[in-house]
N, C-alpha and C positions, 0 to 999 in steps of 0.2 A: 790880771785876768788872762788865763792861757788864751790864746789865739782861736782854738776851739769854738770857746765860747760864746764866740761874735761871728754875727752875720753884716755884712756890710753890704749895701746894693739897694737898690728898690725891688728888683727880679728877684734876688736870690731871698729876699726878705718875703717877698711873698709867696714864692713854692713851699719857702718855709711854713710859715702859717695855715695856708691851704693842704700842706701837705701832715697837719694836727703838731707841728714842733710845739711846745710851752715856750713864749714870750717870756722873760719875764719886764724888759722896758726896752724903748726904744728913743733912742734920738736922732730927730731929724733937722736938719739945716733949712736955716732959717731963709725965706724967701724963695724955695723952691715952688714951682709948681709943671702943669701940664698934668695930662691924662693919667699918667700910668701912679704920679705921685696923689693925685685925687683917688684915687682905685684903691691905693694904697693904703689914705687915712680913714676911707669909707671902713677895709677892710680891720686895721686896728680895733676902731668903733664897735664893729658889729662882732670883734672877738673880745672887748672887754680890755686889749693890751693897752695899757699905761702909755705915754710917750709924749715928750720933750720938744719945744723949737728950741734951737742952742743956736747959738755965732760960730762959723765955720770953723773958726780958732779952736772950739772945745773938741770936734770933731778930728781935727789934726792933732791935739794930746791924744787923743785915746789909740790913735792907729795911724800917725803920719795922714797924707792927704788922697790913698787910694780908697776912699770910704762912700766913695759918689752921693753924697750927700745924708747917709743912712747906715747909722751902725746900732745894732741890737742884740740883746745881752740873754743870753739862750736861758732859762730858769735850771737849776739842778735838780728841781723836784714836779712832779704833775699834779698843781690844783685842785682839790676834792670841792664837791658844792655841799655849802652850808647844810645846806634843806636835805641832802641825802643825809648826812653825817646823822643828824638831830632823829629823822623820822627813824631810819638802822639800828640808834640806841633804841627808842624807846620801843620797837618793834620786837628785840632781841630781848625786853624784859627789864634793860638798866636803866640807870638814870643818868643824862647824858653832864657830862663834864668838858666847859672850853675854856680856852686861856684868849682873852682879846687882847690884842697888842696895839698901843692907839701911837704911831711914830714912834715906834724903834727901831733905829737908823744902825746902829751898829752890828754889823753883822757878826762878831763874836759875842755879843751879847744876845744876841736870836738863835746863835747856834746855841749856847750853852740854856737857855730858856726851851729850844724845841727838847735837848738833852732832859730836862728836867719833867718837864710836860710826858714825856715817853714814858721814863720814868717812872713818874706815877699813875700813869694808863687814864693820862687823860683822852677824852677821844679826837682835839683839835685843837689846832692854834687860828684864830681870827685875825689877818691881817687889811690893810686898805690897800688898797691898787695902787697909791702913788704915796710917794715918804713915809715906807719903810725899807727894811733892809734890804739889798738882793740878794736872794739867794742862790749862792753863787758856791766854788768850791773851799772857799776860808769860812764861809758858815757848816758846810757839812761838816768839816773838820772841825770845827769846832761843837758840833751835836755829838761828836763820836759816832757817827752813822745814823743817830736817832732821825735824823729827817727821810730816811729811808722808811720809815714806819709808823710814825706820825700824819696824820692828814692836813695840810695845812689849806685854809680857807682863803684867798683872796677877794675881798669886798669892794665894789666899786664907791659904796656907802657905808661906811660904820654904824651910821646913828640907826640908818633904815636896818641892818643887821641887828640893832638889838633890839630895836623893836620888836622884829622877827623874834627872837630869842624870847625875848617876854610874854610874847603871842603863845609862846611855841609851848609857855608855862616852866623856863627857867630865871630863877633870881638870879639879878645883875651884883656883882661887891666889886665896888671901884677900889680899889686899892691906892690910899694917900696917903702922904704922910701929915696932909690938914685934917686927917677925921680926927674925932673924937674914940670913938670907939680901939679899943685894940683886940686884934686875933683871937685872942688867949679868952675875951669875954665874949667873943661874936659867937652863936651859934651858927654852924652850917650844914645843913640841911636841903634835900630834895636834888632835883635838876639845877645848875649853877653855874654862870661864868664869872670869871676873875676876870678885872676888867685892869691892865696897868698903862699907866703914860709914859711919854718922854722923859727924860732925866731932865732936860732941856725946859721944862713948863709943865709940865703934868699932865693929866689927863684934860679934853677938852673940853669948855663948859657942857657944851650939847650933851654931849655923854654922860659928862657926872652928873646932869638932870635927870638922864634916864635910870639912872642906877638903883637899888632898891638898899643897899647899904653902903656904907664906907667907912672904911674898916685901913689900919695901918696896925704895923708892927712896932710895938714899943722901943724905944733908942735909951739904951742906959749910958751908953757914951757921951762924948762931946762933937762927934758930927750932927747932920741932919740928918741922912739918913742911908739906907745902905744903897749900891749898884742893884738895878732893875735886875737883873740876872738872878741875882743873891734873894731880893724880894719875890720874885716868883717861887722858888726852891721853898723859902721859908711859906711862904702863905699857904702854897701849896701842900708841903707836909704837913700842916695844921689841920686843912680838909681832911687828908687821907687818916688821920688820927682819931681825929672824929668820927667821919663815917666807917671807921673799923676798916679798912681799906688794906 
């Protein structure tokens, strides 16, 4: 992480934020308190930023030990909100398209997913406020720039997100490689988000209850199944083929 890209202090942490910087996490040392560090988490809170208690130990890997208790990881890109994204489409006449990302922790594989998502004009990527990737400057790089023009959403709630989305009259497709169903037979149609999990576990049950389909891409190999990245790309050019895109 360039040196840049961290804020170290409780002060300088919070001019930051008051002063509109994008969080995108924060870790703070475990057992701190008094005023300014109370002022502090109030302030997180009430901005929605993610953040960490960690053993002082973790704070000295990251920057030696001038970190006063607080080191925080600047985001490379600025937040867009759900609810604008959705009503903007549907106000401009189209029919809105999201990618959900439910823990995807790797950040070369969120670069090359935002990459994908642009791509095909999707209008957003869904991510959750805490365990997923940061986006940082090895993901931009890895978008090819795409994160520069994509809007990406950070949710404090996933589930209450697509609730929203369902509300909002877009169909949910989780994408697994336990459906039954494959791509090539799913219709897709209307407002739509693609909903993908972890490599690590998959999509979490909550979610794939909310889901209205679920849908995977057929494996003619002998793996299980492909890298998240790979499945976004594909699923995705199936929509845009379909909807004439």
């Amino acid at each position: 992480m360039n040196p840049a890209q961290i804020i170290k202090g409780i002060r300088p942490l919070t001019e930051a934020i008051v002063a509109g910087r994008e969080i995108d996490r924060v870790f703070v040392q475990k057992g701190l308190s008094g005023i300014l560090m109370k002022e502090l988490l109030s302030l997180l809170t009430l901005h929605n930023i993610p953040f960490q208690l960690v053993p002082v130990e973790k704070l000295n890997r990251i920057s030696g030990s001038n970190h006063q208790g607080i080191i925080a990881y600047i985001s490379s890109v600025i937040y867009s909100s759900l609810d604008h994204i959705i009503t903007t489409s549907f106000q401009s006449g189209r029919e809105p398209m999201v990618i959900i990302l439910d823990r995807i922790t790797d950040v070369r594989n969120f670069g090359a997913i935002a990459r994908t998502a642009e791509g095909l004009a999707f209008d957003a990527i869904v991510i959750p406020s805490k365990g997923s990737a940061q986006i940082n400057p090895d993901a931009m790089k890895a978008s090819a720039g795409a994160l520069n023009h994509i809007p990406v959403c950070r949710e404090n709630n996933l589930v209450s997100a697509i609730r929203y989305l369902r509300e909002s009259g877009l169909q949910i497709y989780a994408c697994t490689e336990k459906a039954d169903q494959d791509i090539y037979r799913q219709e897709f149609k209307g407002p739509l988000a693609l909903l993908f999990g972890s490599e690590e576990d998959g999509i979490s049950p909550a979610m794939l209850k909310l889901s209205d389909f679920r849908v995977k891409v057929p494996m003619k190999g002998k793996i299980a199944s492909f890298n998240v990245s790979v499945t976004v790309a594909i699923v995705g050019g199936e929509v845009m083929r379909q909807k004439g895109l």
